[in-house]
C-alpha positions as CSV (number, residue, x, y, z in Angstrom):
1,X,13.8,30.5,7.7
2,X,16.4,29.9,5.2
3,X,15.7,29.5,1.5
4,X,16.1,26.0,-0.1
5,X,19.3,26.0,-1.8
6,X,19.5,25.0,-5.7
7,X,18.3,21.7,-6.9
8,X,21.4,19.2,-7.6
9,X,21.0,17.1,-10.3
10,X,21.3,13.5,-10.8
11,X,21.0,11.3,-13.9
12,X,20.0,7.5,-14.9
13,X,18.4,6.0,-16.9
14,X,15.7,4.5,-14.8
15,X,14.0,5.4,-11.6
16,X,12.7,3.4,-9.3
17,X,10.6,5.2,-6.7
18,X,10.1,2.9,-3.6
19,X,12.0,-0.5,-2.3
20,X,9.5,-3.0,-1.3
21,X,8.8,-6.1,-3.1
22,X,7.6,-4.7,-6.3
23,X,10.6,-1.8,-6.5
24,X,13.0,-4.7,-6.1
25,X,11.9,-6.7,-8.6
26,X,11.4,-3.8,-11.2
27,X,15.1,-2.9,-10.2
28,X,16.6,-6.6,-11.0
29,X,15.1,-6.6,-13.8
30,X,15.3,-3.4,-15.1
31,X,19.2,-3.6,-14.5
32,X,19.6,-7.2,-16.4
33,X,19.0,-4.7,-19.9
34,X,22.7,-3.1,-19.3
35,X,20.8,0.7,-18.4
36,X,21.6,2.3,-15.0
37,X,18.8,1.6,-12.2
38,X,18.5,4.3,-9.6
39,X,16.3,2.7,-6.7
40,X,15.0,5.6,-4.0
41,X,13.7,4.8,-0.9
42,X,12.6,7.4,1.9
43,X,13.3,4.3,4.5
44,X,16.9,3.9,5.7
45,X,16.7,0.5,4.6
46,X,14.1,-2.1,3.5
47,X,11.8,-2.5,5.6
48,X,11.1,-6.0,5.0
49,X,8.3,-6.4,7.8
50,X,5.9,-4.4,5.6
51,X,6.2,-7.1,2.7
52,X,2.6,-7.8,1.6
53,X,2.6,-11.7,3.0
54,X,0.3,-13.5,5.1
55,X,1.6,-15.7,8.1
56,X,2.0,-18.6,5.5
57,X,4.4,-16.6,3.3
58,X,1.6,-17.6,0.5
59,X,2.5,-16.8,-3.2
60,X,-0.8,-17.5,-5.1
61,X,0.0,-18.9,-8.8
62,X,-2.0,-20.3,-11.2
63,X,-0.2,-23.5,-12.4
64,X,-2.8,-24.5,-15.4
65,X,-5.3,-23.1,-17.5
66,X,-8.2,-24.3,-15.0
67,X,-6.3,-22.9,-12.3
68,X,-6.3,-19.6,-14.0
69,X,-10.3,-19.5,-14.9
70,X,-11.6,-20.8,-10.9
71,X,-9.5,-18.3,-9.5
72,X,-9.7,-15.3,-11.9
73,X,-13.5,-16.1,-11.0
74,X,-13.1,-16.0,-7.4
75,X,-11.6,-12.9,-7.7
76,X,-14.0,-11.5,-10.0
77,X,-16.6,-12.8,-7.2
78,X,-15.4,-11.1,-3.6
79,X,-14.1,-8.2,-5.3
80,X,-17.3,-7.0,-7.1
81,X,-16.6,-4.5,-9.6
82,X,-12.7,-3.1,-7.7
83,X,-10.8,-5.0,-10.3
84,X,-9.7,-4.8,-14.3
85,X,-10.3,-8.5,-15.6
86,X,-7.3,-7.7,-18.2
87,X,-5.1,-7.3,-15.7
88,X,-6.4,-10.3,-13.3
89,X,-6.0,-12.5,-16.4
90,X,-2.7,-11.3,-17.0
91,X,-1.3,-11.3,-13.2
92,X,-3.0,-15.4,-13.6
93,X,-1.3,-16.2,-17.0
94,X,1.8,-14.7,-15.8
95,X,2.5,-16.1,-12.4
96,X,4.0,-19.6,-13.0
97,X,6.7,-17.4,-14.6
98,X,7.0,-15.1,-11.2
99,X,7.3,-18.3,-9.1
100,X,10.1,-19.7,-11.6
101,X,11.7,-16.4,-11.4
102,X,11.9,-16.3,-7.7
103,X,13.1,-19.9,-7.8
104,X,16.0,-18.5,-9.9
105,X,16.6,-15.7,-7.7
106,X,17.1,-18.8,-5.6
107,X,14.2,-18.2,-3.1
108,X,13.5,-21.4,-1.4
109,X,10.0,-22.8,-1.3
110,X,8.1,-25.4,1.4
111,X,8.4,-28.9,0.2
112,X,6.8,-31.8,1.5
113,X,7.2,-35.7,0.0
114,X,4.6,-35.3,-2.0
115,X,6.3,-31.8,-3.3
116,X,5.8,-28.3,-3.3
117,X,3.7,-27.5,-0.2
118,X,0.2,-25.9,-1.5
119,X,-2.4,-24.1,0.6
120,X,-5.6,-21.7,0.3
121,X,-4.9,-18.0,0.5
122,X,-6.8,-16.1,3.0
123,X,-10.1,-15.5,1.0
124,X,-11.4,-18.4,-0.7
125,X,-10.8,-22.4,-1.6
126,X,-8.2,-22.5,-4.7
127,X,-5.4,-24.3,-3.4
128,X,-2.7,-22.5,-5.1
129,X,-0.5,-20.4,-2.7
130,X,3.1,-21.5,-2.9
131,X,5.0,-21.0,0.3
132,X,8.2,-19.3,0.9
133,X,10.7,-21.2,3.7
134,X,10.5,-18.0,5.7
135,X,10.3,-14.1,5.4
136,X,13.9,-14.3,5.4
137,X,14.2,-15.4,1.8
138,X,12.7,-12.1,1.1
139,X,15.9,-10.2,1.8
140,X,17.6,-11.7,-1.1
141,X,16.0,-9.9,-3.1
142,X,17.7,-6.3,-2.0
143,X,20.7,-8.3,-2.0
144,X,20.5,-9.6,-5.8
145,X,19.8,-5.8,-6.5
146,X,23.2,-5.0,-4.6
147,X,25.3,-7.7,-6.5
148,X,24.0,-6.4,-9.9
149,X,25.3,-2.7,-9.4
150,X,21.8,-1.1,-8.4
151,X,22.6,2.1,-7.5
152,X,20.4,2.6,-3.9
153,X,19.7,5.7,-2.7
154,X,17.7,6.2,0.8
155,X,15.8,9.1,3.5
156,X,14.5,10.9,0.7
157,X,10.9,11.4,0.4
158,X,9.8,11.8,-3.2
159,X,7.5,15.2,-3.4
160,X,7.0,16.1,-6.9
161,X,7.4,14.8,-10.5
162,X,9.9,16.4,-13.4
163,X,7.4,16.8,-16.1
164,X,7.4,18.7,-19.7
165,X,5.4,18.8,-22.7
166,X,3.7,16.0,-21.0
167,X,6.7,13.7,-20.5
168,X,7.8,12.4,-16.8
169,X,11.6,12.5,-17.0
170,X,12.2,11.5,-13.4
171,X,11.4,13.6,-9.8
172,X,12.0,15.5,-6.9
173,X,13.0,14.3,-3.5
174,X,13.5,16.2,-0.1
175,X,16.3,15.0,2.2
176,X,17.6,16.7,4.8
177,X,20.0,18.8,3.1
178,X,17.6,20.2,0.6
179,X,15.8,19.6,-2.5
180,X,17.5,17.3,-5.2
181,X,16.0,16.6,-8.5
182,X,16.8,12.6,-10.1
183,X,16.3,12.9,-13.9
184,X,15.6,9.8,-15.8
185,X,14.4,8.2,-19.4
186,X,12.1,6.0,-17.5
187,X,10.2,6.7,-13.8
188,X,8.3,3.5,-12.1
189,X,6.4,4.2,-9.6
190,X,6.3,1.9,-6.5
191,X,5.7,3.9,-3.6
192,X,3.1,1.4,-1.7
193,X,0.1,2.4,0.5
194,X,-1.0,4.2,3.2
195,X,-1.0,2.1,6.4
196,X,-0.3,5.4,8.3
197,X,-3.2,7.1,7.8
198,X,-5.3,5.5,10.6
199,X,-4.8,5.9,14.4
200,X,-6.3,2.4,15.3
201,X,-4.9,0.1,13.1
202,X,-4.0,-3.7,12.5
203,X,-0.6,-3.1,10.7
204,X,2.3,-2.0,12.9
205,X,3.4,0.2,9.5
206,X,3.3,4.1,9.5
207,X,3.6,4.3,5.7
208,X,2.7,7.4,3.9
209,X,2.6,6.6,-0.4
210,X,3.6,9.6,-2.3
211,X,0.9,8.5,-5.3
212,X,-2.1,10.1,-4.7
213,X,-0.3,13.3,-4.1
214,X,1.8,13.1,-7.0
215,X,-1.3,12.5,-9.5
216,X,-3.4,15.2,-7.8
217,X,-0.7,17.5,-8.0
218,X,-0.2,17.1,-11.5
219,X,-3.8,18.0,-11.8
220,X,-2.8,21.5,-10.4
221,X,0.7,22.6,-12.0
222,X,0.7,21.0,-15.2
223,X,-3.1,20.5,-15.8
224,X,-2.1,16.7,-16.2
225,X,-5.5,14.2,-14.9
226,X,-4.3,10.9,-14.5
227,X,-7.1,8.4,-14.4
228,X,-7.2,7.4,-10.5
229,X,-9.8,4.6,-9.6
230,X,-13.3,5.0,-8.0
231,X,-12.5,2.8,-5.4
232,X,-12.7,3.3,-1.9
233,X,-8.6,2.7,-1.7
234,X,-8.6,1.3,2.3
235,X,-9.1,-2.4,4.0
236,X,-11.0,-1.8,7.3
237,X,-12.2,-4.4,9.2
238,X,-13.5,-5.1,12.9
239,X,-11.0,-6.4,14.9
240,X,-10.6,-8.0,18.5
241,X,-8.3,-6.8,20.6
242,X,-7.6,-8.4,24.3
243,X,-6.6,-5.8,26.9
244,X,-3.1,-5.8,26.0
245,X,-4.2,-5.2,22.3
246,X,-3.3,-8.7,20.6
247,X,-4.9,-8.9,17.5
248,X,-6.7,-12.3,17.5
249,X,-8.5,-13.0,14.3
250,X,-5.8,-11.0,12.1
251,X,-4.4,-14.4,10.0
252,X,-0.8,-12.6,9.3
253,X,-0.3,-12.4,13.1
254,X,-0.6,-16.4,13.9
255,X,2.3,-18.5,13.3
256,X,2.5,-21.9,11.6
257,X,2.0,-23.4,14.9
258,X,-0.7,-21.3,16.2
259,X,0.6,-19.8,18.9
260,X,-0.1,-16.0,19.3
261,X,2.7,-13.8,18.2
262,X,3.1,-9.9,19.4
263,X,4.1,-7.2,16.9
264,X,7.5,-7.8,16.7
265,X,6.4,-11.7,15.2
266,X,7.4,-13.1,18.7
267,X,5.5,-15.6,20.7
268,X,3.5,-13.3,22.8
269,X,2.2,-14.6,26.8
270,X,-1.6,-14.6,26.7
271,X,-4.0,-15.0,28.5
272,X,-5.2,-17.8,26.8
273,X,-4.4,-21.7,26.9
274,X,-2.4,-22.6,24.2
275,X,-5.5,-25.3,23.2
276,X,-7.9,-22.2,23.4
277,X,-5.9,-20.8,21.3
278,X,-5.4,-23.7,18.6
279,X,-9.2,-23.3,18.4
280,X,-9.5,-19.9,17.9
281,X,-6.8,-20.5,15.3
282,X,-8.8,-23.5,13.7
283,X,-12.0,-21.7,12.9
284,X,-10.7,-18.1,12.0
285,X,-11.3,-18.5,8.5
286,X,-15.1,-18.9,8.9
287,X,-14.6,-16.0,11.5
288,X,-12.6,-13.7,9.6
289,X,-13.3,-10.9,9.0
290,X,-16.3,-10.9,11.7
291,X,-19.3,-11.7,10.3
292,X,-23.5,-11.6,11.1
293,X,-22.9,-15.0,11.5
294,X,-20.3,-14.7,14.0
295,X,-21.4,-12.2,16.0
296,X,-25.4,-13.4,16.3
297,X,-27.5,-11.7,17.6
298,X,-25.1,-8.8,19.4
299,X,-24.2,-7.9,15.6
300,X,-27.1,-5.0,15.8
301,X,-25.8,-3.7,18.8
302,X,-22.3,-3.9,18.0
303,X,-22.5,-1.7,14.6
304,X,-24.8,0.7,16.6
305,X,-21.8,1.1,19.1
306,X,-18.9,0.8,16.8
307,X,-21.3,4.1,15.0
308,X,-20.8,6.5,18.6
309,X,-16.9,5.1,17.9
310,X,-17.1,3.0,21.2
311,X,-15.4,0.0,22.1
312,X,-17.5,-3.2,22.1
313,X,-17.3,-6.4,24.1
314,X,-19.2,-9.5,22.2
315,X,-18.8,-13.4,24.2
316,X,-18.3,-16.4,21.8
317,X,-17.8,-19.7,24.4
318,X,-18.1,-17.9,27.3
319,X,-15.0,-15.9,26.2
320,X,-15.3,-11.7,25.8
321,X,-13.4,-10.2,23.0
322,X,-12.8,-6.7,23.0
323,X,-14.0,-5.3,19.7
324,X,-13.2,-1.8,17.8
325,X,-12.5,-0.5,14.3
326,X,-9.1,-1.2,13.1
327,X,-7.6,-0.3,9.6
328,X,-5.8,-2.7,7.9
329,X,-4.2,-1.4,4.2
330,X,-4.9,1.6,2.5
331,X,-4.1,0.6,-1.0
332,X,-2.8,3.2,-4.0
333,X,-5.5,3.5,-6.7
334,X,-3.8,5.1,-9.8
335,X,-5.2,3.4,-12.9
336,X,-2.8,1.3,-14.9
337,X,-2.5,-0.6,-18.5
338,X,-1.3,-4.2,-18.7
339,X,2.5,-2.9,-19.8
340,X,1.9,-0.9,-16.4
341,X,1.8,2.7,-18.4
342,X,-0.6,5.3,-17.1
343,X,-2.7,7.2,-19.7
344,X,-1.8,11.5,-20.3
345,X,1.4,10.9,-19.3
346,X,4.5,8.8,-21.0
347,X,7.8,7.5,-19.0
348,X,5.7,7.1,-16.3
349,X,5.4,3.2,-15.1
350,X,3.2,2.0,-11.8
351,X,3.0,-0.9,-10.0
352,X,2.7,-2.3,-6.3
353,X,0.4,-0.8,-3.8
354,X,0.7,2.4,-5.9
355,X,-2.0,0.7,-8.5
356,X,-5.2,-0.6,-8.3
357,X,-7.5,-3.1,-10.5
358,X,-5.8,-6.3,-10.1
359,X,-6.2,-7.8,-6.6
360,X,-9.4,-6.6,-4.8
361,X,-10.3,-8.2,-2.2
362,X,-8.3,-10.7,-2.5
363,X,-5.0,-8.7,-1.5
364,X,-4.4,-11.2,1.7
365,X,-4.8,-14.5,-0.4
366,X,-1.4,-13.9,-2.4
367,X,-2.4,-12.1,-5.1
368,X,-0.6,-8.7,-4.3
369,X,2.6,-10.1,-4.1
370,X,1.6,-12.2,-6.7
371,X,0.9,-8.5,-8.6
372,X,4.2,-7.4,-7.3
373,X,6.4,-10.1,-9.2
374,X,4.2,-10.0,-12.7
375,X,4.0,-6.4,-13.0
376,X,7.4,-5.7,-11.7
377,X,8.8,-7.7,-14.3
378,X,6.2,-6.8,-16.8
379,X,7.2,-3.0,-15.9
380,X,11.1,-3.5,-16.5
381,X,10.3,-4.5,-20.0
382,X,8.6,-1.9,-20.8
383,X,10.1,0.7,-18.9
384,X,13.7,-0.4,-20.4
385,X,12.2,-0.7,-23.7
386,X,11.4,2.9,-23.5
387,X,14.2,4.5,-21.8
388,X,15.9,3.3,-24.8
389,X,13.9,4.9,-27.0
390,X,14.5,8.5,-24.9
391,X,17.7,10.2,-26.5
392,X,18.0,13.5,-24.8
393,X,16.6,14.4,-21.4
394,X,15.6,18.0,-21.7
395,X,15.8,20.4,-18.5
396,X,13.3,21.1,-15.9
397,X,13.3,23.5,-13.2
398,X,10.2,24.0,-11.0
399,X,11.0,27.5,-8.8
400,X,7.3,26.8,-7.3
401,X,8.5,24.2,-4.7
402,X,10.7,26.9,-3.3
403,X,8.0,29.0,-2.8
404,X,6.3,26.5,0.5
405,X,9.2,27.7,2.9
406,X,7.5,30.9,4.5
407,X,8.5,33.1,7.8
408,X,4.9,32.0,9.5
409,X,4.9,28.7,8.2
410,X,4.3,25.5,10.0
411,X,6.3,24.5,12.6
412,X,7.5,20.5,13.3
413,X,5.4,20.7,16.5
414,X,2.2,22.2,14.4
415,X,2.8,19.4,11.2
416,X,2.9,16.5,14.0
417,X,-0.4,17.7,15.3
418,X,-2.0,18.4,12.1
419,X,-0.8,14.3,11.4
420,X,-2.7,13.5,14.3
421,X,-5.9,15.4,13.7
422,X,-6.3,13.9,10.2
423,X,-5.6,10.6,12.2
424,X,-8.2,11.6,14.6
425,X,-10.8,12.3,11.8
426,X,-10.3,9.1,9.7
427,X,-10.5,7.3,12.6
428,X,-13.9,8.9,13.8
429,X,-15.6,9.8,10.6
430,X,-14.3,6.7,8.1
431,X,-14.0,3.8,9.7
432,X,-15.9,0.4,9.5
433,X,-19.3,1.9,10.2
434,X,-20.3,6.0,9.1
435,X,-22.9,7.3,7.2
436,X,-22.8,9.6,4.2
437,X,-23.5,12.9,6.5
438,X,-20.2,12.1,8.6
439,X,-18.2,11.6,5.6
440,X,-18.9,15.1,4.1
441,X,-18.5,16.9,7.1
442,X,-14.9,15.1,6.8
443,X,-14.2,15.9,3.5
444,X,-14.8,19.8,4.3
445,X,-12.5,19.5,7.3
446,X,-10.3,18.2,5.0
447,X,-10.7,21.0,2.3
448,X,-10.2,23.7,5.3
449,X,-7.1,22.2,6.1
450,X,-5.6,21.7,2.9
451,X,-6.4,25.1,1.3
452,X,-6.1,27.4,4.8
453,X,-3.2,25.3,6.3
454,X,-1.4,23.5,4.4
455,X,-1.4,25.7,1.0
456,X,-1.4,28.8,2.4
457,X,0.6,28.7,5.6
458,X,3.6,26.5,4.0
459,X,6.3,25.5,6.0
460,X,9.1,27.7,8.3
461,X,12.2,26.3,7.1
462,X,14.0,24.1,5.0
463,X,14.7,21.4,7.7
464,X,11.0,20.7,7.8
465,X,10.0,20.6,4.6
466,X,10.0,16.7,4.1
467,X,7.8,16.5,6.8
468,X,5.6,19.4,5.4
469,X,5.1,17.4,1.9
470,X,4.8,13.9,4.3
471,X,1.3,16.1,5.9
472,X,0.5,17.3,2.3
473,X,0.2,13.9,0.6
474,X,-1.6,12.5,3.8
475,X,-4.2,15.2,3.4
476,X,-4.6,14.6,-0.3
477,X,-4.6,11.0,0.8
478,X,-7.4,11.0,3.1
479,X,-9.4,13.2,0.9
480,X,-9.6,10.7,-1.7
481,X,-10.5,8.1,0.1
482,X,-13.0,10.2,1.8
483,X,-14.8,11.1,-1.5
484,X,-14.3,7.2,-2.8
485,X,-16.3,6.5,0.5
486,X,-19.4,9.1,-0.2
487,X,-19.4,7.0,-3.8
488,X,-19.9,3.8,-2.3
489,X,-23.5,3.4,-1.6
490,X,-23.9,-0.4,-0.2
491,X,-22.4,-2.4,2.1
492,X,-20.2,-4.7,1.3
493,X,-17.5,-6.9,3.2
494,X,-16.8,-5.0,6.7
495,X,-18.5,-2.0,5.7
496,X,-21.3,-0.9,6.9
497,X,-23.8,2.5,5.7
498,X,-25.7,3.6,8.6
499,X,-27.3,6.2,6.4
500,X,-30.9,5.9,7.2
């Protein structure tokens, strides 16, 4: 078994929690104050492919005051009542300056004679997405944090935060050679979503975001409730799939010159004409995601199958498309100010995929990254601001994440198939179509497991324990978004009640 030796200690002065787009930026900036920047990563590198970008590498800004009022509205409209206006209006007013800070990061943009190359984003008409030369350009970023003297640390999974009195000075992270607590003035958290919490899904990501677990835990051991958001905190959609699996009408998987592209981003063989395929390309907009419209008169008899968790076949053209539920992005969902605080809990910064309230539904037209740059930067102001504040880091020990590692604990082969079984469930109980009955039954499975299994039981040794608290925040995970499901009472988008 093994017991978990004592916690090493590390010190800086702030901690970034996560290395995607909205880490980097909150690192760059963070580090221009003259403080030390700790930037923590359970990846082995960036992983640059899960950058929240569409095929177009679209950045949606807001270049005038009109600008900023038809597409705040827009926003306002698609995403019902899933967004903070404040923060919408702020992302807006904010992200000319994003665009001329990634212009001085020297990010190169499209340009065409007539200028900077303009297009819609993904959901709606505003023509303001600015587009990036290619996804390379996004790799500068970890390299401007390099040159700086950001300290980067990776493969450690974050599993608890260092609170007192209530005060976050920093966290916990479980690598393979134990447990080592990172103190810090200032934490920001940017531990992105949960594309791994789905079997079937669109995104070739297996992310797990520490967030939810981190807040709910709180609730437990300090008695701490941060504010999370009602939202169901998931994108799913109904997606085609040909027999080898290409996803057709998934925009971030087309390339500029619409030919198909596999999941590596490399033109993929089809079975398709490469004109049949420009026209699939040309009208997947009004197609996307699939629609009433779309589908005619097969849309009854679809939803009823999609319901038994079938695979469908509709024809559009003479053509069959093999149809199913897919997941796209599971999004965070902890509640944020504008300066990106949380409320109940100081030193404690969010931003990324781990918030929620300023994108909606319009997360594929540009305005996540767009959320990543603003807040990012917004987020090293404040967080610097503060850390400076901070004089003395006082000491925490926590002798109760010892206490997991038991002699019947799980095993690596029982945490993989517990993985799979929540998999299983969210795939089968909360996808596109379910009805309120199917949810709750879920949600009980998922109590079971969590207080029987995963509480109780613990793990059997210290060499499994990272993936023991990688199960525990996707149980905590899928319970939330289970119970933000049971909330949502109409359908809206690509989801569908079939409560009768």
């Amino acid at each position: 078994m093994g017991k978990a030796p004592e916690k090493a200690a590390n010190r800086t002065d702030i901690l970034v929690i996560g290395q995607g787009i909205a880490g980097l930026i909150a690192a760059i900036e963070s580090k221009k104050s003259g403080l030390d920047v700790t930037l923590i990563s359970d990846s082995s590198a960036a992983n640059e492919s899960s950058f929240p970008i569409s095929s177009t590498r679209g950045i949606q800004i807001a270049f005038n005051e009109q600008e900023i009022e038809s597409i705040s509205n827009e926003i306002f409209s698609i995403s019902e009542n899933s967004v903070q206006k404040d923060l919408v209006y702020l992302m807006l007013q904010r992200s000319k300056n994003a665009f001329k800070l990634l212009q001085q990061y020297g990010l190169s943009f499209k340009k065409n004679e007539n200028g900077l190359v303009r297009v819609a984003g993904c959901f709606g008409s505003a023509k303001t997405a600015v587009i990036l030369e290619s996804t390379e350009e996004l790799k500068k970023l970890k390299k401007i944090a390099q040159d700086i003297d950001v300290k980067f640390i990776t493969d450690q999974f974050c599993i608890k935060l260092c609170v007192k009195d209530p005060v976050c000075y920093g966290a916990y992270f479980s690598t393979s050679n134990g447990i080592i607590q990172h103190k810090a003035k200032a934490t920001i958290l940017a531990t992105g979503g949960y594309s791994g919490l789905y079997k079937t899904r669109v995104t070739t990501g297996n992310a797990i975001g520490t967030n939810i677990y981190l807040v709910n835990e709180l609730k437990e051991s300090h008695n701490i409730i941060l504010p999370l958001s009602n939202l169901e905190f998931i994108q799913l959609m109904i997606a085609s799939f040909d027999e080898n699996r290409i996803d057709f009408f998934h925009s971030t998987r087309i390339s500029d010159s619409c030919t198909p592209l596999n999941f590596n981003n490399e033109p993929e063989n089809n079975k398709f004409s490469v004109q049949e395929w420009k026209e699939i390309c040309q009208s997947r907009r009004k197609h996307f995601p699939f629609s009433s419209t779309f589908i005619s008169k097969e849309f009854d008899i679809l939803i009823h199958k999609l319901s038994r968790g079938k695979k469908a076949i509709i024809e559009d053209n003479n053509r069959k498309f093999h149809v199913k539920h897919a997941a796209h992005v599971c999004n965070g969902g902890i509640v944020i100010k504008p300066d990106t605080t949380v409320d109940g809990l100081a030193g404690l910064f969010c931003i990324g995929e781990a918030a929620t309230g300023m994108h909606g539904s319009n997360r594929l037209g540009g305005a996540m990254f767009t959320s990543c740059i603003v807040f990012g930067s917004i987020t090293a102001e404040q967080a610097t601001k503060y850390a400076k504040s901070i004089t003395k880091i006082p000491e925490i020990t926590d002798q109760a994440i010892e206490s997991v590692i038991k002699p019947n604990g799980l095993n690596r082969g029982e945490i993989e198939n517990y993985i799979n079984v929540i998999r299983g469930l969210m795939d089968s109980k909360a996808m596109v179509v379910r009805n309120t009955g199917e949810l709750n039954q879920a949600i009980q499975i998922m109590n079971n497991v969590i207080k029987y299994v995963i509480n109780d039981k613990g793990v059997d040794s210290l060499k499994h324990l990272r993936e023991y608290y990688k199960l525990k925040t996707m149980t905590e995970a899928a319970s939330t978004v289970l119970q933000a499901m049971v909330k949502r009472t109409t359908p809206t988008g690509a989801h569908y009640i079939t409560d009768a």
